[in-house]
Backbone as CSV, one residue per row, in Angstrom:
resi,resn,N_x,N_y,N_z,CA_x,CA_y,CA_z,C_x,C_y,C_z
1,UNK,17.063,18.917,-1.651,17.207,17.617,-2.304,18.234,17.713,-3.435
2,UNK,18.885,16.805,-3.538,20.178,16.860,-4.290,19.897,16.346,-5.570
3,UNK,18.787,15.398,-5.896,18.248,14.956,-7.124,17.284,15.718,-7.835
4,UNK,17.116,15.839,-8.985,16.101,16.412,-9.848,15.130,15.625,-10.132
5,UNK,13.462,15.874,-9.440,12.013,15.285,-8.995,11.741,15.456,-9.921
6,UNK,11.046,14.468,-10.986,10.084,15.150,-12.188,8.863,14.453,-11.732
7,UNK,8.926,13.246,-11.254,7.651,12.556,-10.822,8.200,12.049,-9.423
8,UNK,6.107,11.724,-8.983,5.984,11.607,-7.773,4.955,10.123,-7.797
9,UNK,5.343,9.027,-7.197,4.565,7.746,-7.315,3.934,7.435,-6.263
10,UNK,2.983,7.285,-5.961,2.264,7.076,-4.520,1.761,5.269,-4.718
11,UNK,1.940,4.865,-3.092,1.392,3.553,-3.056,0.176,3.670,-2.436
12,UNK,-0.823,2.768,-2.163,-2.262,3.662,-1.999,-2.738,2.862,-0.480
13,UNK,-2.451,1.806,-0.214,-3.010,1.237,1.054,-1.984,1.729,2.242
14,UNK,-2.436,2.010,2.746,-1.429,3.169,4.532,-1.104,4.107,3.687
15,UNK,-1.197,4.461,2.634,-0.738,5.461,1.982,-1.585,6.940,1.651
16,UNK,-2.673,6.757,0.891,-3.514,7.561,0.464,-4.839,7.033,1.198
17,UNK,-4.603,5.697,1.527,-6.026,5.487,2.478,-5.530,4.547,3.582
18,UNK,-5.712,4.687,4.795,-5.592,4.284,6.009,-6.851,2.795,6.453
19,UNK,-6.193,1.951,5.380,-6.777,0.632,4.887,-6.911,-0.557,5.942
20,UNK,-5.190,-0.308,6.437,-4.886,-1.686,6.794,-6.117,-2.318,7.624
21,UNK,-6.006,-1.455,9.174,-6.919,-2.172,9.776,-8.334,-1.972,9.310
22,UNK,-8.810,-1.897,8.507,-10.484,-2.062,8.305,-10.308,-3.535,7.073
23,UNK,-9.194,-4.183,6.873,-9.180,-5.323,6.218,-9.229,-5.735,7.465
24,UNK,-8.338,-5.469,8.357,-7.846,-6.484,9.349,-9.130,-6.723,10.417
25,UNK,-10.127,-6.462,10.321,-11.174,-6.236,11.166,-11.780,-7.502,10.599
26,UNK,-12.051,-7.890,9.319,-12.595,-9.101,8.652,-12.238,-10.074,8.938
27,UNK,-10.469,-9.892,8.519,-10.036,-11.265,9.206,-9.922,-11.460,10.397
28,UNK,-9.870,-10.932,11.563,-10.143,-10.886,13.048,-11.552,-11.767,12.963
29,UNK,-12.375,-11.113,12.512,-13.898,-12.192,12.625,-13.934,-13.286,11.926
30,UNK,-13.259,-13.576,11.135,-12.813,-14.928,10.875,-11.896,-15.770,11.821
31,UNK,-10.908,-15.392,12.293,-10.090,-15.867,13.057,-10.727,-16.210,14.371
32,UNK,-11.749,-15.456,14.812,-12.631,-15.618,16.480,-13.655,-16.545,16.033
33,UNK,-13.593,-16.456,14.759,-14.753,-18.285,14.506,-13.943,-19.321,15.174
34,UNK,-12.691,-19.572,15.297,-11.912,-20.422,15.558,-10.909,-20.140,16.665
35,UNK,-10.928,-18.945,17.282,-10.110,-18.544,18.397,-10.722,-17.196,19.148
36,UNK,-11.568,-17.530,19.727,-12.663,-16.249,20.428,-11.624,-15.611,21.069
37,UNK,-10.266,-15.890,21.424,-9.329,-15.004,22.110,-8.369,-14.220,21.427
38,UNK,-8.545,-14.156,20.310,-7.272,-13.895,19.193,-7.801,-12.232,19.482
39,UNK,-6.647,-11.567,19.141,-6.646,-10.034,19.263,-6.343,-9.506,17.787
40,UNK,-6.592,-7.789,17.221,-5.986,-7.619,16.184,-4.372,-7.575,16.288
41,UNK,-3.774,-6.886,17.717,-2.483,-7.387,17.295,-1.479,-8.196,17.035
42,UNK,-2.367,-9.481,17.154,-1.789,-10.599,16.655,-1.926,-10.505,14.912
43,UNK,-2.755,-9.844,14.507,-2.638,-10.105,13.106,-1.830,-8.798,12.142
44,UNK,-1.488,-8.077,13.151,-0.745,-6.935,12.388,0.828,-7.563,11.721
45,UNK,1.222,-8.651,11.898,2.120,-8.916,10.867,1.843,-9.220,9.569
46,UNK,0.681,-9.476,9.565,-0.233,-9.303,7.605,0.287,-8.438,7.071
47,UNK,0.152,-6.837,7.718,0.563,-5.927,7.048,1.486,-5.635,6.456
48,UNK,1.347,-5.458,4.721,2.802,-5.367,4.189,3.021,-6.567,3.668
49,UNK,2.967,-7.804,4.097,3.801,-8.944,3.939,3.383,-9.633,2.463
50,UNK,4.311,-10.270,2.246,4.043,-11.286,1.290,2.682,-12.224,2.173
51,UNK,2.275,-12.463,0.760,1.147,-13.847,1.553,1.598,-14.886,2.096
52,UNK,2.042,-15.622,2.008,2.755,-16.631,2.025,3.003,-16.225,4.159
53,UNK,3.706,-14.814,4.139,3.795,-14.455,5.650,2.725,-14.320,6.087
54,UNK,1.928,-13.165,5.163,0.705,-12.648,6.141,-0.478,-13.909,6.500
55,UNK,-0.744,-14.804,6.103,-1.428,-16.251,6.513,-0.794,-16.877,7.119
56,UNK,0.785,-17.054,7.843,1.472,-17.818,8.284,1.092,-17.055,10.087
57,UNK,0.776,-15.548,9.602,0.971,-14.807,10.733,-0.682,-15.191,10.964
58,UNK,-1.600,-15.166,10.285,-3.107,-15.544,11.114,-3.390,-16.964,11.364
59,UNK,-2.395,-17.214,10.524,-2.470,-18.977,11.187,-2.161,-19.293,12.388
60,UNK,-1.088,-18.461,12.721,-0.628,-18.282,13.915,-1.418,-18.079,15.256
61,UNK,-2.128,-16.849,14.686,-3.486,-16.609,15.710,-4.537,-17.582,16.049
62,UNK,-4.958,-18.077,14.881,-5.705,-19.382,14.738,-5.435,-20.554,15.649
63,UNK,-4.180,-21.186,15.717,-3.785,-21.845,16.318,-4.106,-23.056,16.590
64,UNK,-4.531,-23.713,15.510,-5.670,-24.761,15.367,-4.994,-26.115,14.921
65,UNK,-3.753,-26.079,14.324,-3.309,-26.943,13.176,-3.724,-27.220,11.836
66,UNK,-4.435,-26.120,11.793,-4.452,-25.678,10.137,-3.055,-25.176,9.382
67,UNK,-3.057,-25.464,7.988,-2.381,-24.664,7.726,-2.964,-23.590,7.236
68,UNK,-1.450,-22.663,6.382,-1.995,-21.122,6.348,-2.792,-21.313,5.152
69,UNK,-2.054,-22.192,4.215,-2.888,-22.437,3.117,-4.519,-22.763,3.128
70,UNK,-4.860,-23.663,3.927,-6.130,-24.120,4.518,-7.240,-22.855,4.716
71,UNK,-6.283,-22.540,6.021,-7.175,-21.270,6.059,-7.452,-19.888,5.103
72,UNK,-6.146,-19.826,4.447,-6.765,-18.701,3.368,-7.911,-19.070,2.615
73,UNK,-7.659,-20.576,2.155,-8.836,-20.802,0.828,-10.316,-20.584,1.860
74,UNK,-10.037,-21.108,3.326,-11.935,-21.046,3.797,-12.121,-19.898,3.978
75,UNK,-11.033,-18.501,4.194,-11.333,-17.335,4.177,-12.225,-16.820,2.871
76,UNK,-11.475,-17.178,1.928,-11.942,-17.187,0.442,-13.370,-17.349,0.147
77,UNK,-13.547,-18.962,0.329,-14.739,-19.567,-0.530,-15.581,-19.799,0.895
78,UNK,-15.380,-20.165,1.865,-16.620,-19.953,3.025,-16.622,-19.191,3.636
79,UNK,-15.933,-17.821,3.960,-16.065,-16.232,4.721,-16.414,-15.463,3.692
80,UNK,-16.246,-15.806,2.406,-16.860,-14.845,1.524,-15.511,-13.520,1.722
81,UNK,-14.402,-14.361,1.624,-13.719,-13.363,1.521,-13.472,-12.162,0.873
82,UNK,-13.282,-12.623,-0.311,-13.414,-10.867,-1.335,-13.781,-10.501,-1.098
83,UNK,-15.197,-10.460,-0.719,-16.518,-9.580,-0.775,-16.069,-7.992,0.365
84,UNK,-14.720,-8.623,0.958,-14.569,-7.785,2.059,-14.255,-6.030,1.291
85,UNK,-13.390,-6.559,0.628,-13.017,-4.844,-0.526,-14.571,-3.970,-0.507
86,UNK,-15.644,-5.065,-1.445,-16.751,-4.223,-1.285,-17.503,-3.647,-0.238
87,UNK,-17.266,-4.003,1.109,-18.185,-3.356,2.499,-17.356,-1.971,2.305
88,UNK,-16.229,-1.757,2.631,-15.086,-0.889,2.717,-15.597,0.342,2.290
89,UNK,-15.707,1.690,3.406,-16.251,2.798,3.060,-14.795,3.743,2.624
90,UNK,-14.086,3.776,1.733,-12.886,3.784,1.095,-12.929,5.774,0.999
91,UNK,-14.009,6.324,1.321,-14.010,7.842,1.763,-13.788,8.368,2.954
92,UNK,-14.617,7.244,3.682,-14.091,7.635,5.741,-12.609,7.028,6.035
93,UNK,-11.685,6.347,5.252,-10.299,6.462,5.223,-9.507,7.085,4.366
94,UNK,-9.629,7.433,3.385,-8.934,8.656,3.006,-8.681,9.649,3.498
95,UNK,-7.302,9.721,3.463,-6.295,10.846,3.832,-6.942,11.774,3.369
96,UNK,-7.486,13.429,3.899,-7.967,14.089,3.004,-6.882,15.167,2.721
97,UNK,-5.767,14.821,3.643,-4.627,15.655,3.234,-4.168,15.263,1.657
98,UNK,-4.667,13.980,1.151,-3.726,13.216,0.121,-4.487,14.610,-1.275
99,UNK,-5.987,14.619,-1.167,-6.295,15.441,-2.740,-5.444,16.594,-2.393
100,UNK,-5.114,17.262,-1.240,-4.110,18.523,-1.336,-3.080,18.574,-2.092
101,UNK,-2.523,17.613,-1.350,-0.829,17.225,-2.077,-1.462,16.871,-3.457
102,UNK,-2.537,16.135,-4.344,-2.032,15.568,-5.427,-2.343,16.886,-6.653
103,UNK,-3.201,17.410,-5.668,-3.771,18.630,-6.784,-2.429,19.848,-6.807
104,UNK,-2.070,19.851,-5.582,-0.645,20.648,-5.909,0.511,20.298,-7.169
105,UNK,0.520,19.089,-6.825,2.118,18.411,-7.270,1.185,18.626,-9.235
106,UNK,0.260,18.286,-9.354,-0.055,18.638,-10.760,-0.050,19.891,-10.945
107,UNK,-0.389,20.554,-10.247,-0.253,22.122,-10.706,0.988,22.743,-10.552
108,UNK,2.042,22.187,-10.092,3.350,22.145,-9.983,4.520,21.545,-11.397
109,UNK,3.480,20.425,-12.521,4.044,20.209,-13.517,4.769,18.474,-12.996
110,UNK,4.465,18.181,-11.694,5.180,16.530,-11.710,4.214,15.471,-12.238
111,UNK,4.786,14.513,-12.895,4.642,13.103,-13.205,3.439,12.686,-11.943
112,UNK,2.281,12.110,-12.190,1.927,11.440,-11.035,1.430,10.065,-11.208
113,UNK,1.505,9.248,-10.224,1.424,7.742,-10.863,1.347,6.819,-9.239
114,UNK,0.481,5.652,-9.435,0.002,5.141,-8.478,0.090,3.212,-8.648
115,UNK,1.342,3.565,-7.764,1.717,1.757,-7.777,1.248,0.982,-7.040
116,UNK,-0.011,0.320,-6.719,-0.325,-0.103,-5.550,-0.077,-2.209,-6.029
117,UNK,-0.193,-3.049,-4.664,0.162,-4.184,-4.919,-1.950,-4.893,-5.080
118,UNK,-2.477,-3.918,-4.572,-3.651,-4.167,-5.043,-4.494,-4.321,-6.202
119,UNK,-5.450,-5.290,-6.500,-6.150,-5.257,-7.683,-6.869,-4.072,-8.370
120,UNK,-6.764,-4.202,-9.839,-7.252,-3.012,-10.644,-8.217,-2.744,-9.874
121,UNK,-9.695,-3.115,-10.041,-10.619,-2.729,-9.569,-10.710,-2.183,-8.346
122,UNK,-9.800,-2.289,-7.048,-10.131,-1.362,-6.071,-9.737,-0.195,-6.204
123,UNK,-7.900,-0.605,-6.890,-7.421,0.805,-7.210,-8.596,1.542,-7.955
124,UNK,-9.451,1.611,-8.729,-9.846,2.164,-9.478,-11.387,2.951,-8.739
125,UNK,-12.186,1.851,-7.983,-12.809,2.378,-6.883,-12.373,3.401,-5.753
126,UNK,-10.922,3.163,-5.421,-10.714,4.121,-4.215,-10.317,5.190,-5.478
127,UNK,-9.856,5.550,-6.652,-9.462,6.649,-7.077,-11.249,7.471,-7.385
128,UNK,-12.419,6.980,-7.732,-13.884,7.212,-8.047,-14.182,7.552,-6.928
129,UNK,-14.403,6.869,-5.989,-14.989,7.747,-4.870,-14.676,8.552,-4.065
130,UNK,-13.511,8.754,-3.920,-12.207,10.215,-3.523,-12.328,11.246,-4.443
131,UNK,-12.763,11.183,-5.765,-12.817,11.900,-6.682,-10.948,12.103,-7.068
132,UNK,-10.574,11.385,-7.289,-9.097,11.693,-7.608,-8.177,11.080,-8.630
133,UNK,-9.186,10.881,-9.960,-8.763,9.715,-10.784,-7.913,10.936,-11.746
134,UNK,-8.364,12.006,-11.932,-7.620,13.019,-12.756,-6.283,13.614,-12.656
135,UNK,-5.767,13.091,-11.527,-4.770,13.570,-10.812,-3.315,12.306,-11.567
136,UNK,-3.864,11.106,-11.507,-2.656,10.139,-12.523,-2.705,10.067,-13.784
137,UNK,-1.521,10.542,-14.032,-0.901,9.958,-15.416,-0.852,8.658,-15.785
138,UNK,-0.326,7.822,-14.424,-0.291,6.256,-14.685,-0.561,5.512,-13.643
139,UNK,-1.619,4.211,-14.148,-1.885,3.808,-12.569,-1.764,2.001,-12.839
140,UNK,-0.913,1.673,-11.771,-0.274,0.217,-11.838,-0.827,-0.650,-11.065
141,UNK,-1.370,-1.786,-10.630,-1.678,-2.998,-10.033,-0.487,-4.064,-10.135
142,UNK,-0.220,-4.320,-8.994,0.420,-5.207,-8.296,0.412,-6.617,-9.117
143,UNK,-0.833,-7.170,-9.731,-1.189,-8.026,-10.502,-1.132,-8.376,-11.622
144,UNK,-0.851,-6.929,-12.118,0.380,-7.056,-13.491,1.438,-7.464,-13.765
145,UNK,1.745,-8.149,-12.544,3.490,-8.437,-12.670,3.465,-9.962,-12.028
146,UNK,4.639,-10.868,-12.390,5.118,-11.799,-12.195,5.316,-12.173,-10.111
147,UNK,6.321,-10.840,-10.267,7.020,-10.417,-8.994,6.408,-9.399,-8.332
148,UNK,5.681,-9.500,-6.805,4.988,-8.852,-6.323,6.726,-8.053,-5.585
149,UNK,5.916,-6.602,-5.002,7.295,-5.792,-3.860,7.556,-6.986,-2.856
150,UNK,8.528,-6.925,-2.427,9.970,-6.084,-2.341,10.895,-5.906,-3.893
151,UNK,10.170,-7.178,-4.977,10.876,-6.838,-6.014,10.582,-5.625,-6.524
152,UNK,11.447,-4.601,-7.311,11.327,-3.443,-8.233,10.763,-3.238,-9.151
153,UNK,10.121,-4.631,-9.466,9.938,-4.547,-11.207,8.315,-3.447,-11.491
154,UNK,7.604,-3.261,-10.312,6.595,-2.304,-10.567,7.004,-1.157,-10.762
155,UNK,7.998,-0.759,-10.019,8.715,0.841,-9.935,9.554,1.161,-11.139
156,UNK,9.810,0.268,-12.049,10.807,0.128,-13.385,9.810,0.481,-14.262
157,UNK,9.009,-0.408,-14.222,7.490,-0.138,-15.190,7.287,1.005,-15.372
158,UNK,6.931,1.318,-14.037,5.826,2.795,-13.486,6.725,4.061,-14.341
159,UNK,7.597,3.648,-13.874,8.683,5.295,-14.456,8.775,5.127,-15.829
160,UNK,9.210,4.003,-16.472,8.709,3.747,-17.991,7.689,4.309,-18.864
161,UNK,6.666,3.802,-17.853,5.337,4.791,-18.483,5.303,5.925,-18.260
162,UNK,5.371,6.651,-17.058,5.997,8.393,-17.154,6.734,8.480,-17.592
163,UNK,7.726,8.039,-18.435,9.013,8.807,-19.665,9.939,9.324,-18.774
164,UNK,10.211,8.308,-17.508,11.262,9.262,-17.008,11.985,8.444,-15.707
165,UNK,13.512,8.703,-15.706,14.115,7.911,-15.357,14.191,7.257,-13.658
166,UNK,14.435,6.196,-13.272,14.167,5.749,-12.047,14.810,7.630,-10.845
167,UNK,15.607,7.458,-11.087,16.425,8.625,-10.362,15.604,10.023,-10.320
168,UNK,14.872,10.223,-11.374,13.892,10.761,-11.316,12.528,11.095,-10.168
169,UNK,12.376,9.953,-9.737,11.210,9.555,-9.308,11.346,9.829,-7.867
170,UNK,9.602,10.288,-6.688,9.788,10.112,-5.369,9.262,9.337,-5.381
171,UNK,9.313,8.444,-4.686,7.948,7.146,-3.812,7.664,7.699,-2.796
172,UNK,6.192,7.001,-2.321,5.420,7.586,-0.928,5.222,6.127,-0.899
173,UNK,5.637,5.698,0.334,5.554,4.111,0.726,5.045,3.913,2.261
174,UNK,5.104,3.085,2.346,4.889,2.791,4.010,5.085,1.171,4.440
175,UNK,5.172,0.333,3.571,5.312,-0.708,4.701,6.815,-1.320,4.204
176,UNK,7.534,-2.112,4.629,8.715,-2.397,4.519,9.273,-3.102,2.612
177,UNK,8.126,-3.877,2.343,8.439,-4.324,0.863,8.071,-3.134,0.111
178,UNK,7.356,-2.480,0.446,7.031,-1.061,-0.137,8.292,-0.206,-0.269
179,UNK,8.698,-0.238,0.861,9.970,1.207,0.332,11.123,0.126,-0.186
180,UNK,11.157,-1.335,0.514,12.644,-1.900,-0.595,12.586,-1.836,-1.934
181,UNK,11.041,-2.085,-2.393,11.002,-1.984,-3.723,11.430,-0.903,-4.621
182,UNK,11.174,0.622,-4.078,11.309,1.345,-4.224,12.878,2.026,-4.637
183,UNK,13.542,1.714,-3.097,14.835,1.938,-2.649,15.816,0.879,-4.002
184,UNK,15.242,-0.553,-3.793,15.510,-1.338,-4.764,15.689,-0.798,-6.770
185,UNK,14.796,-0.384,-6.550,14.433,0.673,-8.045,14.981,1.790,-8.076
186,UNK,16.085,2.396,-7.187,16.783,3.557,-7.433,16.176,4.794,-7.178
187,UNK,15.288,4.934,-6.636,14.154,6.162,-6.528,14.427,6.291,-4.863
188,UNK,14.182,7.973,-5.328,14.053,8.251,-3.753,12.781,7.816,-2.884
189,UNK,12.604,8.082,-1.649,11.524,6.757,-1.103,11.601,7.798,0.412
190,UNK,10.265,8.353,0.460,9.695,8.731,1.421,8.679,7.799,2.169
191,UNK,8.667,7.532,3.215,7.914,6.786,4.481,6.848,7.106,4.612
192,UNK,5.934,6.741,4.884,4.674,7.709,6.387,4.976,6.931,7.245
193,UNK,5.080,7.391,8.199,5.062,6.684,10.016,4.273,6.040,10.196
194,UNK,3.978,4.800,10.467,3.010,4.237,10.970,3.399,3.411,12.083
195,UNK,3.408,3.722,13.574,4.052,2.463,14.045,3.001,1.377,14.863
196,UNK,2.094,1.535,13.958,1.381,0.178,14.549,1.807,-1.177,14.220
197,UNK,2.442,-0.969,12.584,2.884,-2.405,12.288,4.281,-2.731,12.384
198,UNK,5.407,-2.159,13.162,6.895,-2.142,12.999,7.299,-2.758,12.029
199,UNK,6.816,-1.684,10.568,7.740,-1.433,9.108,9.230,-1.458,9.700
200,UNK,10.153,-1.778,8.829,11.135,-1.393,8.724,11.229,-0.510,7.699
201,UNK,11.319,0.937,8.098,11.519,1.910,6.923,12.919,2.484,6.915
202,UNK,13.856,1.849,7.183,15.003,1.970,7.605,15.926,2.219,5.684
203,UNK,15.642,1.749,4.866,16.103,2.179,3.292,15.334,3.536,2.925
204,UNK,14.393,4.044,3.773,14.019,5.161,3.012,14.799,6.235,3.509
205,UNK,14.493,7.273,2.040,15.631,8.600,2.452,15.292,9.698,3.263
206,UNK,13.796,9.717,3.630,12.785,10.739,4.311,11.902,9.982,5.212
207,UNK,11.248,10.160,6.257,9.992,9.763,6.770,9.281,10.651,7.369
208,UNK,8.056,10.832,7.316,7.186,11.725,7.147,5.597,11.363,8.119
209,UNK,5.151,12.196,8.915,4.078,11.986,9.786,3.020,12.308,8.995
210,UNK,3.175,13.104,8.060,1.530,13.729,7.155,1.871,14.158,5.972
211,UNK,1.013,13.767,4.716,1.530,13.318,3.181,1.851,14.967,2.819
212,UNK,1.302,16.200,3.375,1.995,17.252,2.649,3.231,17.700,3.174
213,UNK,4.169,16.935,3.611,5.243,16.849,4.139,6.539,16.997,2.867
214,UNK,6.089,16.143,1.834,6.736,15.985,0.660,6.200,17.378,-0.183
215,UNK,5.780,18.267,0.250,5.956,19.819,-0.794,7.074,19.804,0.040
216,UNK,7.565,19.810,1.006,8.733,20.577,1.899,9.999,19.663,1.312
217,UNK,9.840,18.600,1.002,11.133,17.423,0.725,11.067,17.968,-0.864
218,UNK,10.482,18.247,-1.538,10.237,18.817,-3.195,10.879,20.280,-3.311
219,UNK,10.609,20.787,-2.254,11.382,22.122,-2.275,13.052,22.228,-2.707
């Protein structure tokens, strides 16, 4: 690697926990209230997306003449939507490769820090029950900011608070606003493969099948 790594930023959904589809399982049973034929891969364009897409894409499934708006709020207030974070056994998806890598990269002396577009409180649940809250220096929510990814402005932050400059920094990303943001923010930007949801990971500088992949890209 031609840049000098002081920190390493991880995003946490497809990232450190293999999330997507156990959301996407909720909204599937919402969606077969209203379309007993709808499949999950109709709803894998959620993944990643702005809202605004990812409801345009289950509206889609739906197929009802709702809009997306419509249906998010009855997801909400009559599916008891939130409530979905709390079923979520957030230990039987964890990467258990991820405490390897994070306990290394600290005992190695890097920056570690966790940008996810998710709310405090889960971030903070999936870091408690992984046992892996000791491992960040700095940990960011998506909800802190004005501008959700593809904009940069989390990855500007994030390195701010580690004391250290964008150029500095790796990202571990995975879905397409994930690594622009990243790429966007001047930081190098490692992938994980996932091709269930055809990311475009096409701005990142690495892509990677399994998270201790990046000791070898750190080397």
């Amino acid at each position: 690697m031609d840049r000098t790594i002081k920190a390493v930023i991880f995003d946490m959904d497809g990232v450190l926990i293999d999330s997507e589809e156990e959301y996407l399982k909720y909204e599937l049973d919402f969606v077969r209230t209203k379309n007993p034929d709808a499949t999950m891969e109709q709803l894998y364009g959620m993944v990643g997306s702005s809202k605004k897409d990812a409801w345009a894409c289950l509206a889609r499934a739906v197929n009802n003449g709702q809009t997306w708006e419509e249906l998010r709020r009855e997801f909400k207030e009559e599916f008891h939507g939130d409530a979905v974070f709390g079923k979520i056994d957030y230990t039987s998806i964890f990467r258990k490769e991820a405490g390897v890598l994070l306990k290394e990269l600290k005992d190695r002396g890097y920056g570690v820090a966790l940008a996810s577009s998710t709310q405090m409180d889960i971030i903070e649940r999936v870091l408690r029950v992984n046992k892996i809250e000791e491992y960040f220096q700095v940990v960011v929510s998506g909800t802190q900011f004005k501008r959700s990814k593809p904009d940069p402005e989390i990855y500007h932050y994030t390195a701010r608070q580690l004391g250290v400059k964008e150029e500095e920094c790796l990202v571990v990303e995975d879905s397409t606003f994930g690594v622009t943001a990243a790429s966007r923010a001047g930081m190098t930007v490692v992938a994980v493969i996932d091709d269930r949801f055809d990311f475009d990971q096409s701005l990142a500088d690495y892509r990677i099948h399994n998270l201790l992949q990046v000791l070898e890209i750190l080397k």
